[in-house]
N, C-alpha and C positions, 0 to 999 in steps of 0.2 A: 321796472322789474317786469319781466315779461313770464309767463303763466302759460304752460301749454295741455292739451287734456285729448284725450281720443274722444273719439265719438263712433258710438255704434249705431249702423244704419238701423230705423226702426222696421218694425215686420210689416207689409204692406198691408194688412189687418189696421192699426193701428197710425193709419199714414200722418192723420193730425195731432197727433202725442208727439210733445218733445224729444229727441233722444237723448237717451241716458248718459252722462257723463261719468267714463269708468275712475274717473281721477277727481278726487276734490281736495282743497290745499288746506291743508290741516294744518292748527296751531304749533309754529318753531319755537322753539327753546327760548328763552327772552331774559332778558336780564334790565339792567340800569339804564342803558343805551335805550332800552326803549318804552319808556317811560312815556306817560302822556303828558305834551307839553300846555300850559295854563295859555289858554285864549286863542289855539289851536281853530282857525274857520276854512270851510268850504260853505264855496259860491260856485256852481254851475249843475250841469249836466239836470237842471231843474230844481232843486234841491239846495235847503243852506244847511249845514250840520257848526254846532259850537260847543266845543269843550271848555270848561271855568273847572281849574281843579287846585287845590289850597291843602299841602298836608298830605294825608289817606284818605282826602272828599273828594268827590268830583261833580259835577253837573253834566249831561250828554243832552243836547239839542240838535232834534233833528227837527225842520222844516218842509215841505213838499205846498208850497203857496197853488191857490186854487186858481183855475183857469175858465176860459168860459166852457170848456169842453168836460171838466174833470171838478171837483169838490179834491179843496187841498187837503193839508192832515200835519198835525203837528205831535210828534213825540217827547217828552222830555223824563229824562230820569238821574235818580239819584246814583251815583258810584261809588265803588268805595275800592281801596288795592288791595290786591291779594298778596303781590309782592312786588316786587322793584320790576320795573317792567311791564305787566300786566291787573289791569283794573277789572272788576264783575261788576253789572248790573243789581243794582237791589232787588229788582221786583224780577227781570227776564233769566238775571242769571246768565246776560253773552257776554264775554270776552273783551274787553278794548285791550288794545296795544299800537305802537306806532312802530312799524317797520322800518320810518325812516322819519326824521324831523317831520316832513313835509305830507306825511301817508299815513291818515287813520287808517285801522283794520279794524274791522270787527267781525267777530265768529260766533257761532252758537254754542250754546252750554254743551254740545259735545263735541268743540274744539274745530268744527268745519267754518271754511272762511264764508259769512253772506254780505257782508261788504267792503271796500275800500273805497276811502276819497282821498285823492290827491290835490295838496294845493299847489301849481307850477309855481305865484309868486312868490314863496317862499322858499329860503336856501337850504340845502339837505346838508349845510352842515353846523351840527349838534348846537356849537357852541353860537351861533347868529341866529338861529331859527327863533329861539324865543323874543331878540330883537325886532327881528322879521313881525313877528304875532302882534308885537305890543304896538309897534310902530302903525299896523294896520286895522288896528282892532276898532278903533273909533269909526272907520269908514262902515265896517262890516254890523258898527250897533247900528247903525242910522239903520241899515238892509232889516237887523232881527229885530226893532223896535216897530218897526212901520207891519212886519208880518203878524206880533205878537200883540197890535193895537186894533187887531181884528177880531177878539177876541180878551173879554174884561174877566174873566179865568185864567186862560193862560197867560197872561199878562200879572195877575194877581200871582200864579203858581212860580212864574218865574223871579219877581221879585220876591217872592217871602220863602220859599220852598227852594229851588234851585242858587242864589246866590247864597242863600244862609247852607248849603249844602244837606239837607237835612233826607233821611231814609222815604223816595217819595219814588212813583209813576204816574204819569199825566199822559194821557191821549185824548186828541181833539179833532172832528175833522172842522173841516174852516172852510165856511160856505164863502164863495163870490161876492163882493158887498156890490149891491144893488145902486148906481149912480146914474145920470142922465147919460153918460158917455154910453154904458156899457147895458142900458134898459132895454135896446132892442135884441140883445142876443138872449133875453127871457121869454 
């Protein structure tokens, strides 16, 4: 799905300000179709996100693993549906929805889109996608147990908090672990 947006040149006053974007993609009408599917992952663009949803609960994990350049950051929150289609945030109040099997969206609590992940392995259609999930999901714990073993909180938060689905928000940033490989980049 492809997204297009004008852009106004900025005043030359202002030359290192972003320019403004006259368009932004606001939440579509959603129904059953797009519902969030249970054990829904991305893997890339730096970044792991995981959805675990059971019912009208959900769990949203997002990852951002630390580098030697950067300090990672871990988000996790509790969800809950608002209706067939679309889920809120307990604590942020953004939007989850899936536009397509295979494509998180999330927007803000006034309905503007600030992210989408697509996963390519997975099939964008409805009725295999959750095969898709299930069948990959074990590769993708080994990725979010090794990220979350970095950290004896969010590791705690996501087993007792996040699987039991319960009304939570957890943010964490996730320092570099300190090893002989990686001691000289300190």
């Amino acid at each position: 799905m492809e997204y297009s947006a004008s852009v106004s040149p900025a005043p030359a006053s202002q030359s290192e300000v972003l320019p403004e974007l006259s368009e932004t993609k606001k939440l579509p009408a959603v129904d059953s179709v797009n519902d969030l599917i249970n054990n829904f992952h991305f893997d890339g663009d730096g970044v792991k996100v995981r959805l675990v949803v059971k019912d009208d609960k959900g769990c949203f994990v997002w990852i951002k693993p630390s580098t030697p350049d950067a300090t990672g950051e871990l988000v996790m929150e509790g969800l809950k549906r608002e209706k067939l289609g679309l889920w809120k945030g307990n604590n942020t109040q953004r939007l989850f929805t899936q536009s397509a099997p295979n494509q998180l969206d999330i927007y803000s609590p006034h309905e503007e889109l600030q992210a989408s992940y697509t996963n390519p392995s997975v099939t964008k259609d409805l009725l295999k996608a959750p095969a898709d999930y299930k069948e990959r999901t074990a590769g993708f714990d080994v990725l979010l147990r090794r990220d979350l073993s970095k950290s004896k909180v969010a590791r705690t938060i996501y087993t007792n908090q996040c699987a039991q689905f319960t009304n939570f928000y957890y943010r964490e940033e996730l320092s570099l672990e300190i090893t002989p490989k990686n001691r000289p980049l300190f």
